[in-house]
Legacy VTK file of the C-alpha trace (Angstrom):
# vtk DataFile Version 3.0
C-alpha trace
ASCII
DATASET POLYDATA
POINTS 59 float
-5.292 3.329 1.637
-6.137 6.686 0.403
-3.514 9.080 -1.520
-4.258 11.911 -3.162
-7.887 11.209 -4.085
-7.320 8.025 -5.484
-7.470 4.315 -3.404
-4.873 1.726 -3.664
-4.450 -1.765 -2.205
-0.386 -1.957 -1.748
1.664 -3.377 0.462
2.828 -0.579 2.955
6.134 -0.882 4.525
7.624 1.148 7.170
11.298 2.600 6.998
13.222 5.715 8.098
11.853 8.926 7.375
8.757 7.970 4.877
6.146 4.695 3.945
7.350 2.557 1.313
3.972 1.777 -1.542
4.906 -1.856 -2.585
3.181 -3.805 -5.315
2.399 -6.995 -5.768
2.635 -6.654 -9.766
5.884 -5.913 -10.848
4.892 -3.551 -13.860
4.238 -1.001 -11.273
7.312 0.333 -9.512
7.743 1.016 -5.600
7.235 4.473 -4.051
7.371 5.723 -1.158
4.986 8.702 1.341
7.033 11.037 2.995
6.603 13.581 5.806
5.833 16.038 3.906
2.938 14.896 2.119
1.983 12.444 4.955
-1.246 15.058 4.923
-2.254 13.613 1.722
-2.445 9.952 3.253
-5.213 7.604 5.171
-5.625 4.533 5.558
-9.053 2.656 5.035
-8.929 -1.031 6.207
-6.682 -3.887 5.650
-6.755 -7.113 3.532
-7.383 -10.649 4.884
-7.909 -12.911 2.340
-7.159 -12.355 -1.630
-7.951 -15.240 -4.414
-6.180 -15.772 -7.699
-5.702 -19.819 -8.992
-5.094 -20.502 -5.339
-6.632 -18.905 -1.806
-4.425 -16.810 0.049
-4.641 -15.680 3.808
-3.208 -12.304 4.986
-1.947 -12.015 8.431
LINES 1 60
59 0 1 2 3 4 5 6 7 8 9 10 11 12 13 14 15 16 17 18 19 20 21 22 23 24 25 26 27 28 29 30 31 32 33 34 35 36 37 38 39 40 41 42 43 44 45 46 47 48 49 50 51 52 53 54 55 56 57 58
């Protein structure tokens, strides 16, 4: 997804009021997209598979 200019592959996560930006590395720290900067926000496409030591399918 898009944010601001910049494009991120997070885990997105839907809960009252605003999108929750989840990732996968723990040295980053959650945040969230709220209605009011919603404008600021698109999303490009979605992953389906990702690879580290072992192959990983995405439903």
């Amino acid at each position: 997804f898009g944010f601001d200019d910049k494009i991120y592959v997070k885990r997105l996560q839907m809960i009252p009021d605003k999108l929750l930006v989840i990732s996968d590395n723990t040295n980053y720290r959650e945040w969230s997209i709220t209605k009011d900067n919603e404008c600021r926000f698109g999303v490009f496409g979605k992953v389906l598979i990702s690879q580290t030591q072992s192959l990983k399918r995405h439903n």
